[in-house]
Every structure is written in structure tokens, then in C-alpha cells.
mmCIF file of the N, C-alpha and C atoms, coordinates in Angstrom:
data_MODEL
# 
_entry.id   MODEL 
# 
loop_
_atom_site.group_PDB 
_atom_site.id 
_atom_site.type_symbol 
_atom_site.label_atom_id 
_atom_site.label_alt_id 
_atom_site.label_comp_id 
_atom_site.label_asym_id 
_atom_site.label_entity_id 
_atom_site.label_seq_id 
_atom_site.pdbx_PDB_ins_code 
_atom_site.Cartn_x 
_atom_site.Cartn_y 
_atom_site.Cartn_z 
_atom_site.occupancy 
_atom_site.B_iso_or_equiv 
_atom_site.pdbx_formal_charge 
_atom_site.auth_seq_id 
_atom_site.auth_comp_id 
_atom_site.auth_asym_id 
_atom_site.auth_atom_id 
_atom_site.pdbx_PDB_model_num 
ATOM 1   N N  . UNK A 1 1  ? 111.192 83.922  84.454  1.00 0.00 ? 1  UNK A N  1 
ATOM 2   C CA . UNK A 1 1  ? 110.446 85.070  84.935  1.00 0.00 ? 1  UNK A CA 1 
ATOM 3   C C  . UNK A 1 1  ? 110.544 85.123  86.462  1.00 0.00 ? 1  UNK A C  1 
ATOM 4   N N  . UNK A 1 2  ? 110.437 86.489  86.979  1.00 0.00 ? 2  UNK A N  1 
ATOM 5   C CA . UNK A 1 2  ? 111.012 86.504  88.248  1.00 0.00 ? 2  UNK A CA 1 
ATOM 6   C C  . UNK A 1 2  ? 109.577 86.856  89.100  1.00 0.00 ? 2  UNK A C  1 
ATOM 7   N N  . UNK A 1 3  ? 108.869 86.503  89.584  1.00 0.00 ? 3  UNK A N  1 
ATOM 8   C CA . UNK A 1 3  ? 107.901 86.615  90.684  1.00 0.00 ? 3  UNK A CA 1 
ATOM 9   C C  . UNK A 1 3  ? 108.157 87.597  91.633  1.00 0.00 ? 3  UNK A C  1 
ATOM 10  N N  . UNK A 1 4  ? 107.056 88.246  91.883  1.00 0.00 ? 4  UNK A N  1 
ATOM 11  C CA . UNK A 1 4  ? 106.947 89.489  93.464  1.00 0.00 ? 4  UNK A CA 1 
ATOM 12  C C  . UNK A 1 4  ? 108.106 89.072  94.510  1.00 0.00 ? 4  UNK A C  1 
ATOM 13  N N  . UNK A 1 5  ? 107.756 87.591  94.823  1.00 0.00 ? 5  UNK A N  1 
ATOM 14  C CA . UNK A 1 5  ? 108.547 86.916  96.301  1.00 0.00 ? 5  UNK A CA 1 
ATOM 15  C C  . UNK A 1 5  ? 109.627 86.835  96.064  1.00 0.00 ? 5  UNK A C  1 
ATOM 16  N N  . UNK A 1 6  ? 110.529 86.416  94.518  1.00 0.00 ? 6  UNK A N  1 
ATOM 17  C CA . UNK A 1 6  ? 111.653 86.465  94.384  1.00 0.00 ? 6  UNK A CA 1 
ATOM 18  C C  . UNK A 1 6  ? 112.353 87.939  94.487  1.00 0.00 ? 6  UNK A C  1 
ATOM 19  N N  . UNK A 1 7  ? 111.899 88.789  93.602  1.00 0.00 ? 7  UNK A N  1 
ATOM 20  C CA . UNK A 1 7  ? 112.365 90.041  93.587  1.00 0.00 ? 7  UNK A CA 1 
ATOM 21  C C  . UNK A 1 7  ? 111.577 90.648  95.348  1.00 0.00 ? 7  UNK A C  1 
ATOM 22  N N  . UNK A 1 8  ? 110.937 90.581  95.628  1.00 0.00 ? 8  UNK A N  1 
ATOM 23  C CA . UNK A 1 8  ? 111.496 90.888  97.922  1.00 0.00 ? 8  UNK A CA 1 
ATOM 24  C C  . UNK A 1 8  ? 112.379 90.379  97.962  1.00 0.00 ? 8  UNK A C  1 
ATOM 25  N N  . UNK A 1 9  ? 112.329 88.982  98.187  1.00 0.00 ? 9  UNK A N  1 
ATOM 26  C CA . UNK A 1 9  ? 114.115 88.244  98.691  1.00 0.00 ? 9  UNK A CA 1 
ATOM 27  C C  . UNK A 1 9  ? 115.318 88.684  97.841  1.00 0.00 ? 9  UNK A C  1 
ATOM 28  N N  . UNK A 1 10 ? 115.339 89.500  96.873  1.00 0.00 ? 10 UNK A N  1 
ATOM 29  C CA . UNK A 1 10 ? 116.208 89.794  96.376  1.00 0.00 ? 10 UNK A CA 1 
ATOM 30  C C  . UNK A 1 10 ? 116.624 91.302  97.025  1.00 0.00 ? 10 UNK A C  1 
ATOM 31  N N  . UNK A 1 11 ? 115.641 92.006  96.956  1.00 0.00 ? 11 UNK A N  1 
ATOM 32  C CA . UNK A 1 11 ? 115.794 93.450  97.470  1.00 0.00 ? 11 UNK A CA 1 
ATOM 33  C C  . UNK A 1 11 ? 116.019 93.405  99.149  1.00 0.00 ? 11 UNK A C  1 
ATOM 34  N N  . UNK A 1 12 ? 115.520 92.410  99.370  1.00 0.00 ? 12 UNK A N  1 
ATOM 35  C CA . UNK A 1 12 ? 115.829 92.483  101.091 1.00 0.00 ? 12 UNK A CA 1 
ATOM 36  C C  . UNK A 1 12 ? 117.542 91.762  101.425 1.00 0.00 ? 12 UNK A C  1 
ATOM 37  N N  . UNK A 1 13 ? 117.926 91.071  100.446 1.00 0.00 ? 13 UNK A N  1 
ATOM 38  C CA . UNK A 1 13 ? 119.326 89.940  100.828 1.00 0.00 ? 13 UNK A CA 1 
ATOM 39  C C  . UNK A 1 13 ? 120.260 90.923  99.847  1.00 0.00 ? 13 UNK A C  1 
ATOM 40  N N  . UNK A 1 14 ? 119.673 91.966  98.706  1.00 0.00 ? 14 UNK A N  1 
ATOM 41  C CA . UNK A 1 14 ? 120.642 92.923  98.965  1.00 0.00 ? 14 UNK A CA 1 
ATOM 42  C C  . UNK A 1 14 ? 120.842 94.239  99.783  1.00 0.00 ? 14 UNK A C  1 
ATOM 43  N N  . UNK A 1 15 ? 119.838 95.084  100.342 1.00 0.00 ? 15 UNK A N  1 
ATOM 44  C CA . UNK A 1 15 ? 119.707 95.825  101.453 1.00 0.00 ? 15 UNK A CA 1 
ATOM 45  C C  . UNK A 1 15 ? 120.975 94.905  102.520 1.00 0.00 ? 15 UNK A C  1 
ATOM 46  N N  . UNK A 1 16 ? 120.714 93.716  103.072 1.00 0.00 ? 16 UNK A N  1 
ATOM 47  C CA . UNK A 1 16 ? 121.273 93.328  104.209 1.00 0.00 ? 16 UNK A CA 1 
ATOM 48  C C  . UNK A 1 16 ? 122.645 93.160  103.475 1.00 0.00 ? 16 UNK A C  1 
ATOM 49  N N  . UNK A 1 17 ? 123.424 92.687  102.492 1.00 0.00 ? 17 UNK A N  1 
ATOM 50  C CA . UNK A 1 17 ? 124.539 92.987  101.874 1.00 0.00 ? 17 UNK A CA 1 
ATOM 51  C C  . UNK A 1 17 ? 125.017 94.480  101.847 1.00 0.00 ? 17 UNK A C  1 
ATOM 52  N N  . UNK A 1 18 ? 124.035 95.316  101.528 1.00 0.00 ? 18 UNK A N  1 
ATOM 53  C CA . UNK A 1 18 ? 124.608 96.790  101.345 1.00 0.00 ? 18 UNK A CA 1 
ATOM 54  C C  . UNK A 1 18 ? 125.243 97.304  102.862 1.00 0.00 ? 18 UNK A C  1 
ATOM 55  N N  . UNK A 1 19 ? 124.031 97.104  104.125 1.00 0.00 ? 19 UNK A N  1 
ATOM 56  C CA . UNK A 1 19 ? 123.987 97.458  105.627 1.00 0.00 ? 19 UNK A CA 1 
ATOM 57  C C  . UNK A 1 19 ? 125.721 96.855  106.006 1.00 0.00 ? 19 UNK A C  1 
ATOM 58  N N  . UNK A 1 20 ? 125.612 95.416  105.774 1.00 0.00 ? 20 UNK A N  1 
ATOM 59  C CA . UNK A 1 20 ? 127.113 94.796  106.412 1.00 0.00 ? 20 UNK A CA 1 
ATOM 60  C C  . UNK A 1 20 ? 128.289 95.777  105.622 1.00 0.00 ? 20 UNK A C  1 
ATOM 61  N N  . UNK A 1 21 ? 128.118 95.765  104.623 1.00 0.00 ? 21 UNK A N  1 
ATOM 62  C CA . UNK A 1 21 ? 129.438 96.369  103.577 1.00 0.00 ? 21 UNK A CA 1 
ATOM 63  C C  . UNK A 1 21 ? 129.659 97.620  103.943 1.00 0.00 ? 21 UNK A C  1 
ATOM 64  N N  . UNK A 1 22 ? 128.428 98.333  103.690 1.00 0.00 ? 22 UNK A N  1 
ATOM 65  C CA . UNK A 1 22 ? 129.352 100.012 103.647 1.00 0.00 ? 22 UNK A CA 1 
ATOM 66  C C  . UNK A 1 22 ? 128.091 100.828 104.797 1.00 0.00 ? 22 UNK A C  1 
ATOM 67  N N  . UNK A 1 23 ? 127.666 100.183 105.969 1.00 0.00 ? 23 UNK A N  1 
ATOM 68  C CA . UNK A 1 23 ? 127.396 100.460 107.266 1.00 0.00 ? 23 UNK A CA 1 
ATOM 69  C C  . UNK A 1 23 ? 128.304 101.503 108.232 1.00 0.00 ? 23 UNK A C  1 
ATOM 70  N N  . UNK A 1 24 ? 129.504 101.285 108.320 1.00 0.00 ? 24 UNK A N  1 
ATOM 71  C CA . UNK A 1 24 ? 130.357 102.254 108.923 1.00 0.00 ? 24 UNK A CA 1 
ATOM 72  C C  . UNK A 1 24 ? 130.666 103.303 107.901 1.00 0.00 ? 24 UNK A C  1 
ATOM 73  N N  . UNK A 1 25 ? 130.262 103.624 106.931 1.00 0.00 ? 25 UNK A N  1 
ATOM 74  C CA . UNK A 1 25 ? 130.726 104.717 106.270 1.00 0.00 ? 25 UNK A CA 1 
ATOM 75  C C  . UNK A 1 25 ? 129.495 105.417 104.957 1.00 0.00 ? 25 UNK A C  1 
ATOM 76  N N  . UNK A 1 26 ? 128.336 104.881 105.320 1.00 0.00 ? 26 UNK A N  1 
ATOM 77  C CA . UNK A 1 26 ? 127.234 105.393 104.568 1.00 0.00 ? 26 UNK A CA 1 
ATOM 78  C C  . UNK A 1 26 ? 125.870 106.091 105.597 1.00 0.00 ? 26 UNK A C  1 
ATOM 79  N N  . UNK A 1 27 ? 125.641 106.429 105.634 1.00 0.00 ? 27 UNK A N  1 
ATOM 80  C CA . UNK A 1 27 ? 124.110 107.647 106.043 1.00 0.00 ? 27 UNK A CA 1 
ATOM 81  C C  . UNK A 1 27 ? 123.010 106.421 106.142 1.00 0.00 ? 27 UNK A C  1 
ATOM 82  N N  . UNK A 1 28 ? 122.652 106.012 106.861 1.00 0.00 ? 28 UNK A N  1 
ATOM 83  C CA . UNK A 1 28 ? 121.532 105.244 107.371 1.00 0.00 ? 28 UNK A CA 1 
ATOM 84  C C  . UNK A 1 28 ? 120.472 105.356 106.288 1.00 0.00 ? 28 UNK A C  1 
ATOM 85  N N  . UNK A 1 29 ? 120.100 106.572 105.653 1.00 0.00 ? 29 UNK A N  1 
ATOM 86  C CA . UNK A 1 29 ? 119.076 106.793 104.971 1.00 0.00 ? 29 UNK A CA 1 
ATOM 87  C C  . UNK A 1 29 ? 119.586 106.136 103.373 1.00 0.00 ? 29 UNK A C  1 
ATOM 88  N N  . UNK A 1 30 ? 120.528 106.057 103.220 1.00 0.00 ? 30 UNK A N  1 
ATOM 89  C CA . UNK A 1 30 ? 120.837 105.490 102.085 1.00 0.00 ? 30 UNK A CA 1 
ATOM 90  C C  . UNK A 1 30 ? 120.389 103.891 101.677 1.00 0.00 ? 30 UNK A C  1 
ATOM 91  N N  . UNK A 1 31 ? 119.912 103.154 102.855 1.00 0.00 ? 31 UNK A N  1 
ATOM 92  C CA . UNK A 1 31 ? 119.705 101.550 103.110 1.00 0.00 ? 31 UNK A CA 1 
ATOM 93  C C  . UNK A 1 31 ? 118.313 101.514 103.102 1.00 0.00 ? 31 UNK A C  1 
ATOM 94  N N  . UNK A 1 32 ? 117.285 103.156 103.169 1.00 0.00 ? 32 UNK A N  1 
ATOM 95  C CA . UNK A 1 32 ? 115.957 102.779 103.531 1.00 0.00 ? 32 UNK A CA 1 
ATOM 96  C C  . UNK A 1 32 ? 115.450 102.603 102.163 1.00 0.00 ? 32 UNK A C  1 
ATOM 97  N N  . UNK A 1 33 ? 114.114 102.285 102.809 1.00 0.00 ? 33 UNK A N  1 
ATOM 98  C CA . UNK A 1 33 ? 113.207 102.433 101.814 1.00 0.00 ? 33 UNK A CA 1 
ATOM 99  C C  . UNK A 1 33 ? 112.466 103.782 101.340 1.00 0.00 ? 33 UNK A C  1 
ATOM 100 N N  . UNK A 1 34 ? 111.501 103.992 100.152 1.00 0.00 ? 34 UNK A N  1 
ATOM 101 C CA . UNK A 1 34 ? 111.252 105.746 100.248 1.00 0.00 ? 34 UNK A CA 1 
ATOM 102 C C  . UNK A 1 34 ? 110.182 105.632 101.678 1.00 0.00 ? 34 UNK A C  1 
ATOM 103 N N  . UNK A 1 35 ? 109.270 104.260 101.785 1.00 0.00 ? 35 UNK A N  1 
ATOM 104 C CA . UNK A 1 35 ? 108.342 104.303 102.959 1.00 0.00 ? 35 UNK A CA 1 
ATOM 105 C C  . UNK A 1 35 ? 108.690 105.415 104.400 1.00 0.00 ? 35 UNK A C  1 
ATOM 106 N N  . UNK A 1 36 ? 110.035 104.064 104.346 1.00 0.00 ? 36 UNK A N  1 
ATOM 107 C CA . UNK A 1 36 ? 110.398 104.573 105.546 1.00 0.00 ? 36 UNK A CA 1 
ATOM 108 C C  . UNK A 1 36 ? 111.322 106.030 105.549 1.00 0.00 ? 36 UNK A C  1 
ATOM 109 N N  . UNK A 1 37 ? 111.330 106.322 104.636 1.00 0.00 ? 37 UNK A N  1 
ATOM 110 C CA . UNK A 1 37 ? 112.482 107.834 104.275 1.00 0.00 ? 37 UNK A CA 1 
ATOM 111 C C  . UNK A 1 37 ? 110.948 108.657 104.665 1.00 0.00 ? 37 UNK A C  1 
ATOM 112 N N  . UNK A 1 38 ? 110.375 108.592 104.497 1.00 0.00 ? 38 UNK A N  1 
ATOM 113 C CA . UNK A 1 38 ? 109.068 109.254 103.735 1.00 0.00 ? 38 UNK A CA 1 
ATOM 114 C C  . UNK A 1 38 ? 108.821 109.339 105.167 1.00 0.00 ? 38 UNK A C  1 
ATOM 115 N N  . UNK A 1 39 ? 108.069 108.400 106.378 1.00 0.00 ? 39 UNK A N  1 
ATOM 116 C CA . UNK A 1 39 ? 107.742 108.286 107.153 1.00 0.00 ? 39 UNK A CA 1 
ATOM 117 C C  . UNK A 1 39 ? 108.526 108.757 108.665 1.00 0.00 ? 39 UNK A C  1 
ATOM 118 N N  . UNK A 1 40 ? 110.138 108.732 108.061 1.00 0.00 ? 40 UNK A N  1 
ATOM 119 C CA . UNK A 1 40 ? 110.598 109.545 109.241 1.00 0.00 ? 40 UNK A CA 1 
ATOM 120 C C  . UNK A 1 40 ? 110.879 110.942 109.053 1.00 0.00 ? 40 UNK A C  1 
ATOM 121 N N  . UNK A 1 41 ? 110.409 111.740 107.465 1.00 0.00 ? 41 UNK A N  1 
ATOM 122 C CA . UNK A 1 41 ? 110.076 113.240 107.481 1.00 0.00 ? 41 UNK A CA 1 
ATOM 123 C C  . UNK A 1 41 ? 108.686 113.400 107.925 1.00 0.00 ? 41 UNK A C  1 
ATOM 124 N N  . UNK A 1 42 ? 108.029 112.536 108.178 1.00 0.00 ? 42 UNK A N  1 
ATOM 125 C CA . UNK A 1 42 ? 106.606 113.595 108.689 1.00 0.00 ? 42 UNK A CA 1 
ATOM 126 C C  . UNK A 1 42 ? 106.993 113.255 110.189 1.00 0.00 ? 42 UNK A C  1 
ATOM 127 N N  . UNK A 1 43 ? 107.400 112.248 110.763 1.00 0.00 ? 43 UNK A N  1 
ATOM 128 C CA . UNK A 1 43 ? 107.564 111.880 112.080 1.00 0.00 ? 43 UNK A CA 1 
ATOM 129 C C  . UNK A 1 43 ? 108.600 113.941 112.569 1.00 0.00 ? 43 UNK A C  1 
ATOM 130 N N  . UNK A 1 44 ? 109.492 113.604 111.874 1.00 0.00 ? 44 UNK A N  1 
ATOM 131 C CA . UNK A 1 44 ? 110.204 114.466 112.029 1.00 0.00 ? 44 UNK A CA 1 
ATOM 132 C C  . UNK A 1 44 ? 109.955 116.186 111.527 1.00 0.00 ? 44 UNK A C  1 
ATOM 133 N N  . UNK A 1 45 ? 108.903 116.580 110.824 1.00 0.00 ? 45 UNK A N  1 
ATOM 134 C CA . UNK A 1 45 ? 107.725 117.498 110.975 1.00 0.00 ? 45 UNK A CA 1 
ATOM 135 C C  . UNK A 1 45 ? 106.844 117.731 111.587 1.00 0.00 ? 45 UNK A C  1 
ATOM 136 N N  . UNK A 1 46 ? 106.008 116.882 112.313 1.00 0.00 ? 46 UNK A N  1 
ATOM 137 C CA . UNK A 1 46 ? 105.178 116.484 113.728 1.00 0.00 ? 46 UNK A CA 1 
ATOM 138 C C  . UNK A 1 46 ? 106.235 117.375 114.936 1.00 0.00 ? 46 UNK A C  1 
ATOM 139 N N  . UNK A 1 47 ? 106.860 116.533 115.319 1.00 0.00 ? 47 UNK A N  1 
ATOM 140 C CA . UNK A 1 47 ? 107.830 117.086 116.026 1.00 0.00 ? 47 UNK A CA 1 
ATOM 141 C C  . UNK A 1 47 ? 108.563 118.438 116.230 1.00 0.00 ? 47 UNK A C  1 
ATOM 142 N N  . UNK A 1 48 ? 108.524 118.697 114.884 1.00 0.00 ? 48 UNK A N  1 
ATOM 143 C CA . UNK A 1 48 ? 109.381 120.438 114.666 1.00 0.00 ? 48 UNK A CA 1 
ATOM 144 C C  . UNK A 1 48 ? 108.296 121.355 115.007 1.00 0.00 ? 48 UNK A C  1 
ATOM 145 N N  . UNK A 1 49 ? 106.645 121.086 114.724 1.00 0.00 ? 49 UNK A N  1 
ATOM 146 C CA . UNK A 1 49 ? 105.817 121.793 114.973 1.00 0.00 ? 49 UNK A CA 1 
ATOM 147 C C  . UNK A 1 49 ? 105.391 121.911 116.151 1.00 0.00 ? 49 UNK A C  1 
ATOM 148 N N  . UNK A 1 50 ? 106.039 120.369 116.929 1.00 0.00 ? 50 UNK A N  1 
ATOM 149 C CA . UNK A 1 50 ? 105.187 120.645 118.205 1.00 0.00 ? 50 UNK A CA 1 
ATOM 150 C C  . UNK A 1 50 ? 106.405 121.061 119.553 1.00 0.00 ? 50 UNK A C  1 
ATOM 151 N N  . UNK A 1 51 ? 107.176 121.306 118.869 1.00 0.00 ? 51 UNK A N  1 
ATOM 152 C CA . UNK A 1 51 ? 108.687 121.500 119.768 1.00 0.00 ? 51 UNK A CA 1 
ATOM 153 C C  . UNK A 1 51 ? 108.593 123.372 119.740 1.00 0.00 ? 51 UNK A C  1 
ATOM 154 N N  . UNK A 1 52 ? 107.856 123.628 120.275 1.00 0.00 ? 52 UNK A N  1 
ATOM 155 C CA . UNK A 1 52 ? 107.584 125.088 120.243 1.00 0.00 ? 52 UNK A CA 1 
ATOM 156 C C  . UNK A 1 52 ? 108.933 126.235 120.065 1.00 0.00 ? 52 UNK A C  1 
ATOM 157 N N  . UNK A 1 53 ? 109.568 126.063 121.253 1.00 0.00 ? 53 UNK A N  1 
ATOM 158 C CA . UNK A 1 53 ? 110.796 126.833 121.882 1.00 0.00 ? 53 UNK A CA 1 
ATOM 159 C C  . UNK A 1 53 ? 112.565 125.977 120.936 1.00 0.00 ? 53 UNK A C  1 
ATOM 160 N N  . UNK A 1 54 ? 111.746 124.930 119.803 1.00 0.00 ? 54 UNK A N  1 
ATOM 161 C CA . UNK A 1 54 ? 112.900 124.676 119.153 1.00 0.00 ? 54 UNK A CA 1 
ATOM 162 C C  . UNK A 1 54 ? 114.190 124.180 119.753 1.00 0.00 ? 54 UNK A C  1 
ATOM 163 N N  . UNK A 1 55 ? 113.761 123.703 121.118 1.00 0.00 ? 55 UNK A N  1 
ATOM 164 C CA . UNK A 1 55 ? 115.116 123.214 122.215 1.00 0.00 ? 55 UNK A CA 1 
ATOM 165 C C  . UNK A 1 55 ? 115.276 121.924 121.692 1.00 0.00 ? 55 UNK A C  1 
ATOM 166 N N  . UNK A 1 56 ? 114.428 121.150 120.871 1.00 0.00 ? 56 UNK A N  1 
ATOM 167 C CA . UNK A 1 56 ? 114.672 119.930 120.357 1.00 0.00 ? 56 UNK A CA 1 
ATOM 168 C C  . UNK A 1 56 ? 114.745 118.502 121.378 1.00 0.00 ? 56 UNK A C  1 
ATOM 169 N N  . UNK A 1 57 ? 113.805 118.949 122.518 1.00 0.00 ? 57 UNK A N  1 
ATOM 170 C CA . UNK A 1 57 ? 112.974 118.596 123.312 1.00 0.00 ? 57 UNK A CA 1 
ATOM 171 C C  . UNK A 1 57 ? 111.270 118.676 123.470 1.00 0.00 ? 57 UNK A C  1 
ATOM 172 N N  . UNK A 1 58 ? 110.668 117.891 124.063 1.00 0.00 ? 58 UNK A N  1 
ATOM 173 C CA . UNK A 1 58 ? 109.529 118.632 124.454 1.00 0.00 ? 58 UNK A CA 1 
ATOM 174 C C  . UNK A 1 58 ? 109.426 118.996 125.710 1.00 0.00 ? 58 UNK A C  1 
ATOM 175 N N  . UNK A 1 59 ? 109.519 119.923 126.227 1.00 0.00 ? 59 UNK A N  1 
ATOM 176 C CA . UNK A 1 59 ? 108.964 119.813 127.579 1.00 0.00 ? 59 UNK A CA 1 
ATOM 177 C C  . UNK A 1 59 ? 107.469 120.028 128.104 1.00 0.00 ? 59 UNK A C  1 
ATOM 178 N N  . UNK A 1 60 ? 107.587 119.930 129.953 1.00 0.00 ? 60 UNK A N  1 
ATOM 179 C CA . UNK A 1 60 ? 105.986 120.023 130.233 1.00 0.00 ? 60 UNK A CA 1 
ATOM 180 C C  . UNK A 1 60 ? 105.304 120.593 129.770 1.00 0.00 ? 60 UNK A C  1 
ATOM 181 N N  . UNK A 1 61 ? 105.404 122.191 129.598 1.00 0.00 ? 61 UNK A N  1 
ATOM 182 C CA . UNK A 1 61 ? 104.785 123.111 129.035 1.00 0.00 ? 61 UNK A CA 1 
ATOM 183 C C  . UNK A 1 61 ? 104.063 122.872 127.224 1.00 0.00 ? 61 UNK A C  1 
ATOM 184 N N  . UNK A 1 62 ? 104.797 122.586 126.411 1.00 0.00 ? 62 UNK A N  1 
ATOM 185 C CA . UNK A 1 62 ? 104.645 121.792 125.297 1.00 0.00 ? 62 UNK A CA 1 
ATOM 186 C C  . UNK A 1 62 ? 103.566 120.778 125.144 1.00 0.00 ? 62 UNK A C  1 
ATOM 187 N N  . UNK A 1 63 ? 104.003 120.360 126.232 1.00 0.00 ? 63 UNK A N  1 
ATOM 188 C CA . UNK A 1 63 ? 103.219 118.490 126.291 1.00 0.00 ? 63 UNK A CA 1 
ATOM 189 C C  . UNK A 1 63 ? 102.141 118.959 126.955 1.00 0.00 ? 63 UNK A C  1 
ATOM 190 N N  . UNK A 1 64 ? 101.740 120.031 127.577 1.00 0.00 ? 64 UNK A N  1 
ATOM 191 C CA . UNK A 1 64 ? 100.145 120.465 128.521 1.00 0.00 ? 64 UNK A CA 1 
ATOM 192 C C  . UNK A 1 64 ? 99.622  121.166 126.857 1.00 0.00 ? 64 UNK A C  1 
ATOM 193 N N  . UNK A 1 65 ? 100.337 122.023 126.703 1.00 0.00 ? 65 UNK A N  1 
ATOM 194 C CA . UNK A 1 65 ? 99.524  122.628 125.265 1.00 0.00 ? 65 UNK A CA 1 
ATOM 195 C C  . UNK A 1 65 ? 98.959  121.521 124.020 1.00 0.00 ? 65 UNK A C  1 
ATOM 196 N N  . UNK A 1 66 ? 99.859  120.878 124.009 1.00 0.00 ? 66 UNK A N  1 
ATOM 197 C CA . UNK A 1 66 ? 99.412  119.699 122.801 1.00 0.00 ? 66 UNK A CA 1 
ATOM 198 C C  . UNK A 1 66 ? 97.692  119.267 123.463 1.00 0.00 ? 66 UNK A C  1 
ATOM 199 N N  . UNK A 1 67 ? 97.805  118.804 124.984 1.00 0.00 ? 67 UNK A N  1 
ATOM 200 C CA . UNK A 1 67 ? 96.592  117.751 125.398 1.00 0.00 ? 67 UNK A CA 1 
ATOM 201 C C  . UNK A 1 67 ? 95.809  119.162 125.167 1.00 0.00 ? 67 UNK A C  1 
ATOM 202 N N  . UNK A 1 68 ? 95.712  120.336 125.503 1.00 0.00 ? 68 UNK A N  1 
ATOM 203 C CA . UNK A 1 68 ? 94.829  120.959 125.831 1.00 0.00 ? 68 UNK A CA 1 
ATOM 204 C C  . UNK A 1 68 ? 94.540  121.539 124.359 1.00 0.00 ? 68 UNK A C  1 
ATOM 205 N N  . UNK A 1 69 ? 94.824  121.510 122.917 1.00 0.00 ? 69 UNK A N  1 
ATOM 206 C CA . UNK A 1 69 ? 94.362  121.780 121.974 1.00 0.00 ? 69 UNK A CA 1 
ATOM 207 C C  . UNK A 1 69 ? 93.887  120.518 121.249 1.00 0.00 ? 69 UNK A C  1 
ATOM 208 N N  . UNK A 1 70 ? 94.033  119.539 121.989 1.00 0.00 ? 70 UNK A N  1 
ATOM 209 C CA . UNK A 1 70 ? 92.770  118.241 121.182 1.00 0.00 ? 70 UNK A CA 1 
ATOM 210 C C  . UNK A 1 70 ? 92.024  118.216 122.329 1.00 0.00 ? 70 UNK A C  1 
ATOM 211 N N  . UNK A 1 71 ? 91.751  119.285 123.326 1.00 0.00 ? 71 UNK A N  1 
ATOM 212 C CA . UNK A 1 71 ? 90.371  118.726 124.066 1.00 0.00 ? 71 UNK A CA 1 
ATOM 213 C C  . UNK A 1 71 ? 90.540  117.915 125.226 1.00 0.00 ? 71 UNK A C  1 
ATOM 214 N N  . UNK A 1 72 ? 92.198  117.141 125.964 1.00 0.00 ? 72 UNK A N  1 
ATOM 215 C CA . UNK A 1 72 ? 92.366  117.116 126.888 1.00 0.00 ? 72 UNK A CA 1 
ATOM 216 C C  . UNK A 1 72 ? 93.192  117.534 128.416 1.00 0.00 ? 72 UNK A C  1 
ATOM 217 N N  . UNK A 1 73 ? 91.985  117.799 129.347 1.00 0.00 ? 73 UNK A N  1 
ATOM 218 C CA . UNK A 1 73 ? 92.538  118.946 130.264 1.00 0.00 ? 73 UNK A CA 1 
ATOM 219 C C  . UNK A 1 73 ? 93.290  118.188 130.679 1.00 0.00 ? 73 UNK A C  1 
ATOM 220 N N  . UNK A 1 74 ? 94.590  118.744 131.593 1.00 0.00 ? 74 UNK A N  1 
ATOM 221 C CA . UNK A 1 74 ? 95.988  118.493 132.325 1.00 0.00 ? 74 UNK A CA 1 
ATOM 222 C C  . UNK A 1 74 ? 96.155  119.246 133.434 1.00 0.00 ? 74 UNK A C  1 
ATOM 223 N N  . UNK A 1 75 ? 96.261  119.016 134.261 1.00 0.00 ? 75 UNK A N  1 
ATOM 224 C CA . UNK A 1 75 ? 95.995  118.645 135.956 1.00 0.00 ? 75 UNK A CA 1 
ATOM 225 C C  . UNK A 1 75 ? 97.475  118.461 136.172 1.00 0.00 ? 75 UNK A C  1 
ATOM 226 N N  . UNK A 1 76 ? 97.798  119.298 137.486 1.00 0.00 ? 76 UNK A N  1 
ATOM 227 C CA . UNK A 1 76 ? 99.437  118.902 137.924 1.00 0.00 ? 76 UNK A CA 1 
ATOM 228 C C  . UNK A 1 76 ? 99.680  117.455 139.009 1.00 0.00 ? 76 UNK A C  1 
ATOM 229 N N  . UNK A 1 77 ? 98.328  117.130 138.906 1.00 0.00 ? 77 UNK A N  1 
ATOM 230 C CA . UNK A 1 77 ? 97.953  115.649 139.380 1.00 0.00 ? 77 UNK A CA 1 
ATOM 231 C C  . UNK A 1 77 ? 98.481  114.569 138.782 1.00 0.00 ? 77 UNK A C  1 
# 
């Protein structure tokens, strides 16, 4: 019978087998986990919402509106 700790060390020593092998020719997202798949679409929804002008930057203007709709003022100080 295979235990929690065995099956991690198994899923993690094959992840790091998969990364070395087919690393130059597979999509990064293919090696994650759903956590982390999961966690860099909201990262990456956060962002689309707060990237106003869609330049795929933020700039100053952006970054004064964000503080000033949770309540903190911004000063060219």
C-alpha cells in the first residue's frame, strides 16, 4: 500500500523527470499543478481588470486609481 508521502515523492520525482525531458519543447503549464494553473488565472484576471488602457502595463495613472478606490490618497510626493 502506497502512503500520501510516497505518492508526493512520486508526483514530485516525476514532475522533475517530465521538466528535464520535454522542457524545451512543452508549455510550462503542462508541468503545473491545477493550484498553481488555477492561481496564475486569477493573478492574471486581477491584472486584466486593473490594466485599464490594456497596454499590458500599469502605469501611474492606473496605480493612483487603484490606491484611491480602496481609500488610499496619492500625493505626487
Amino acid at each position: 500500500m502506497i502512503n500520501s508521502n510516497q505518492t508526493l515523492l512520486q508526483t514530485i520525482a516525476f514532475k522533475e523527470w517530465f521538466k528535464k525531458r520535454f522542457s524545451k519543447n512543452t508549455h510550462s503549464h503542462y508541468s503545473k499543478q491545477y493550484s498553481e494553473v488555477k492561481h496564475d488565472m486569477i493573478i492574471d484576471e486581477m491584472f486584466a481588470r486593473l490594466d485599464s488602457d490594456k497596454g499590458g502595463t500599469l502605469d501611474m495613472g492606473e496605480i493612483t486609481a487603484i490606491f484611491e478606490a480602496n481609500g488610499v490618497p496619492m500625493t505626487m510626493e
